[in-house]
C-alpha positions in Angstrom: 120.7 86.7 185.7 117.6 88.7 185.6 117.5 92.2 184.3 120.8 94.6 184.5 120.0 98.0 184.0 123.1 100.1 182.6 123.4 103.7 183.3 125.8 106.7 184.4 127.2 106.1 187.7 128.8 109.6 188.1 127.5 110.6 191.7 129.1 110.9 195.1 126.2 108.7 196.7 127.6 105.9 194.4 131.5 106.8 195.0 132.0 103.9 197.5 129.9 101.1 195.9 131.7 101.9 192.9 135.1 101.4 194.8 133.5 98.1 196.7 133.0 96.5 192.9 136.4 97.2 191.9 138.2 96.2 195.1 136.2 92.8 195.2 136.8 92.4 191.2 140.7 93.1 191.6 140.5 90.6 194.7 139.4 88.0 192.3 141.2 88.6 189.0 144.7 90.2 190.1 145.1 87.2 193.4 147.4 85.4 191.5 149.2 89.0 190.3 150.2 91.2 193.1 149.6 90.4 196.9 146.6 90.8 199.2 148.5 93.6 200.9 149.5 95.3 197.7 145.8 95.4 196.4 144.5 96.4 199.6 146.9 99.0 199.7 145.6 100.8 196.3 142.3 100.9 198.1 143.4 102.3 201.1 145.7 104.9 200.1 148.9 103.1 201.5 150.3 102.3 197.7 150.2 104.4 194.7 149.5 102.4 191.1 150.5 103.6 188.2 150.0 102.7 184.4 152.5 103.6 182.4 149.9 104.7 179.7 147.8 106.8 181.9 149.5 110.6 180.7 148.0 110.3 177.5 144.5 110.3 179.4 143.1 114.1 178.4 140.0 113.6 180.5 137.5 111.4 181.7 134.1 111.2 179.6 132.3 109.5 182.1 131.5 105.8 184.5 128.8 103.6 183.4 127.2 101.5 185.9 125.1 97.8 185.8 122.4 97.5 188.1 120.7 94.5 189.6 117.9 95.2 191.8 119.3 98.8 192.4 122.4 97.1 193.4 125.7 98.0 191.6 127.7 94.5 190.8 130.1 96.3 187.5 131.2 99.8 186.0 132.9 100.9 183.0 135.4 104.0 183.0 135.3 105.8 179.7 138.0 108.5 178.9 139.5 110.3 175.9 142.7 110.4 174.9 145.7 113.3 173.6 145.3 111.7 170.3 141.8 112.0 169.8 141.1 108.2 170.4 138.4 106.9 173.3 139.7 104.9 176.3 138.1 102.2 177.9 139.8 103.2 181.4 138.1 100.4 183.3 136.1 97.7 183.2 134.7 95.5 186.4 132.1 93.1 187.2 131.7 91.8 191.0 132.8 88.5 190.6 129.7 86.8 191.9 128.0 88.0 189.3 130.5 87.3 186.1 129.9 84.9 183.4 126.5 86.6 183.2 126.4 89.1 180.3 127.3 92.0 182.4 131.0 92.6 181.2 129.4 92.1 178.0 126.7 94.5 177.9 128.9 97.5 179.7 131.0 96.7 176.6 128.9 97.4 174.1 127.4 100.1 176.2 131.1 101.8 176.1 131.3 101.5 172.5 127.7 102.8 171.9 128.7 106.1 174.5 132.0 106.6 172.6 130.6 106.3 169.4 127.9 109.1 170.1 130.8 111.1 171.1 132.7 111.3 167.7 135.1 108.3 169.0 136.6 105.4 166.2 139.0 103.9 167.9 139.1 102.7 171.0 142.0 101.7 173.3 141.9 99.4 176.9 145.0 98.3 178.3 145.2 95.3 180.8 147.7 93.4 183.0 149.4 91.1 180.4 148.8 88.2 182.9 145.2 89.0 183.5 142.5 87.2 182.2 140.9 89.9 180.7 143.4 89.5 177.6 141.6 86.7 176.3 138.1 88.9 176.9 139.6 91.9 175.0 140.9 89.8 172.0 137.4 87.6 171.4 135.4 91.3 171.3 138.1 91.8 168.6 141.0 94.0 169.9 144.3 93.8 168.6 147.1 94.2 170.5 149.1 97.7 169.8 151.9 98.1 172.5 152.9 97.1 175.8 153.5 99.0 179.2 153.7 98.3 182.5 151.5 98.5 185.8 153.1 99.3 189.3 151.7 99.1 192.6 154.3 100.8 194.8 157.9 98.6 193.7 156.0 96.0 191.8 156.2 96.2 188.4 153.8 93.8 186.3 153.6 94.2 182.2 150.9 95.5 180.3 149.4 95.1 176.8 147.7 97.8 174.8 144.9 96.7 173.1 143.1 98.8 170.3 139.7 98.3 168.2 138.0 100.4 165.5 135.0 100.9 166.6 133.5 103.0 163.7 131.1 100.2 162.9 133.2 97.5 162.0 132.3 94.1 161.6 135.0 93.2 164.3 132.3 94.8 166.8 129.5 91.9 166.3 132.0 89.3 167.3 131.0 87.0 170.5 
């Protein structure tokens, strides 16, 4: 892919692409997870999800966005946690354009953000049937705990994944 520019995405003028990339995203990963209605319904106000980790969120600490041709096609949610940790809250890539280095280079942008802001360790949690396990454990994140995610009365389990990211060597991996 040609050049992806990463940068904040915090404004209102970018709220619904932002929601467009995560809707199409969770279309793609999460089809074989919860139903077309159920995801659909997150989007549209109809369901409420909840992760069970989500009350030790203390606030958000901001959305980075990649950019193709001004277009948004991924975002990263950063957040800070009660314990004084750093929270990767999110982390989307359209799915036309995956398998392109964009998941990758939001990642590293996160850490880089987080680190700036004081952060060592950092914590993302996904569906434990999502293939985004397998991307959090080759960038070097060890599991830590296990939750659960609900959309509505659908209950799916979650793992808890943590990395030090202080300037270990476990960042250079992949």
């Amino acid at each position: 892919m040609s050049e992806v520019a990463i940068g904040w995405s915090e404004g209102v003028d970018e709220r619904e692409a932002r929601v467009d990339v995560i809707r199409s995203a969770w279309r793609a990963a999460y089809a074989h997870i919860f139903s077309r209605s159920e995801i659909d319904g997150i989007f549209d106000g109809e369901v409420e999800g909840q992760g069970s980790w989500v009350p030790e969120r203390l606030a958000p600490a901001g959305t980075l966005g990649a950019r193709h041709n001004g277009r948004l096609i991924g975002l990263a949610s950063l957040g800070l946690l009660r314990s004084g940790d750093a929270e990767l809250a999110a982390l989307y890539v359209r799915p036309e354009s995956q398998g392109r280095g964009v998941g990758i280079s939001l990642w590293s942008r996160s850490i880089e953000e987080l680190r700036e802001r004081g952060c060592i360790r950092m914590e993302v949690w996904a569906l434990g049937r999502a293939d985004a396990c397998r991307f959090y454990e080759s960038r070097g994140c060890v599991a830590f705990g296990t939750g659960s995610f609900s959309i509505g009365r659908h209950q799916e389990p979650a793992v808890g994944y943590a990395l030090d990211i202080s300037g270990s060597p476990s960042l250079r991996r992949g």
